[in-house]
C-alpha positions as CSV (number, residue, x, y, z in Angstrom):
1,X,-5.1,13.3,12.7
2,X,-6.7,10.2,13.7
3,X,-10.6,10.2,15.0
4,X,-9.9,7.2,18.5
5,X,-12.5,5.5,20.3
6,X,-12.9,6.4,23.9
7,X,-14.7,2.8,25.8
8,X,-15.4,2.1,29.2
9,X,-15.3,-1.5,30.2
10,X,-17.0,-3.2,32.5
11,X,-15.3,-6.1,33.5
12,X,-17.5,-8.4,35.4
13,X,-20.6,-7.7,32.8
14,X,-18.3,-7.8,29.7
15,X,-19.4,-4.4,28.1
16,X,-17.7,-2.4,26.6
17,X,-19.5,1.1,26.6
18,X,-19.0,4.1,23.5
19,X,-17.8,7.4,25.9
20,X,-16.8,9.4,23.1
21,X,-14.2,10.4,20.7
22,X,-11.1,11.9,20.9
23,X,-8.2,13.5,17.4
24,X,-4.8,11.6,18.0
25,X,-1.6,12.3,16.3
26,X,-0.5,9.6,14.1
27,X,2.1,8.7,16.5
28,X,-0.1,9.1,19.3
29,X,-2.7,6.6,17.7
30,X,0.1,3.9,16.9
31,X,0.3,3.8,20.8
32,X,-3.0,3.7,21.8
33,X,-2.7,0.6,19.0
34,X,0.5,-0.8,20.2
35,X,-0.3,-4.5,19.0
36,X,-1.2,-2.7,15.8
37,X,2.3,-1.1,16.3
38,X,4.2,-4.2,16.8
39,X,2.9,-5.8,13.9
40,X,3.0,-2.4,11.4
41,X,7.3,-2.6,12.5
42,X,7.1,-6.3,11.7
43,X,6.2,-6.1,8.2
44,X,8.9,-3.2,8.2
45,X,5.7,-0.2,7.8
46,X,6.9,1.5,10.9
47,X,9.5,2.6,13.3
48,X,8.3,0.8,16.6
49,X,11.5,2.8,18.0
50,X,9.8,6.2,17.0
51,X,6.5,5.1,19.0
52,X,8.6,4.4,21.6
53,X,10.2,7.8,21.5
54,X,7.1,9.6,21.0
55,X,4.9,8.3,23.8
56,X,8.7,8.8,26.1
57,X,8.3,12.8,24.9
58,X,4.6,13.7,24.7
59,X,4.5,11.8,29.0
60,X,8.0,13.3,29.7
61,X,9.2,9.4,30.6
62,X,11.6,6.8,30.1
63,X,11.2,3.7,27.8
64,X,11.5,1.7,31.1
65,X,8.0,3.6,32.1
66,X,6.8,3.2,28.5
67,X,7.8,-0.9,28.6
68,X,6.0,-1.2,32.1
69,X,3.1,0.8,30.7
70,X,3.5,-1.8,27.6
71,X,3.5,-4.7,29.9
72,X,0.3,-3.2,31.4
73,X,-1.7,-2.9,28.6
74,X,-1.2,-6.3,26.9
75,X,-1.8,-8.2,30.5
76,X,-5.2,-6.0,30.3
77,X,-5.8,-7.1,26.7
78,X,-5.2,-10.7,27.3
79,X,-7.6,-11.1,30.6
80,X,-10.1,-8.8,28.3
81,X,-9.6,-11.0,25.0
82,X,-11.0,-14.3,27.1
83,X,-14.5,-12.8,26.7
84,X,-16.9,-12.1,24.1
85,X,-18.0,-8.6,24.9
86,X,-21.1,-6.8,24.0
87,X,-20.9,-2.9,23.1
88,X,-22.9,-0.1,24.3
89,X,-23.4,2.7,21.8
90,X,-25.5,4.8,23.8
């Protein structure tokens, strides 16, 4: 099990607020870390496929859901990543 991060952002202020923790599955965490994912199956540490399959089983989807979710998350993380952001650990 993996201990996760749980933040809420706020966008227009840049902050990035502590909400809480949450256990993940190994698998579960490579997809919460997908860029971390993508790189781990480059260097040949990891079955990118498996994460694929995993996140397709555990939200009883398709990989054309997960590769829209995908799509999603790194269009979030590129606007995000133009911005120094401050944390909240209150």
């Amino acid at each position: 099990m993996n201990l996760h991060e749980i933040w809420e952002y706020n966008d227009a202020e840049h902050v990035q607020k502590l909400e809480g923790f949450v256990l993940l599955c190994a698998m579960c965490h490579h997809v919460k870390h997908i860029g971390l994912a993508g790189i781990l199956a480059n260097e040949g540490k990891l079955d990118y496929d498996e994460v694929i399959e995993h996140f397709c089983k555990v939200n009883k989807c398709t990989k054309n859901d997960f590769e829209k979710q995908e799509k999603k998350a790194f269009d979030v993380w590129s606007k995000r990543s133009q911005y120094e952001w401050k944390q909240d650990f209150r």
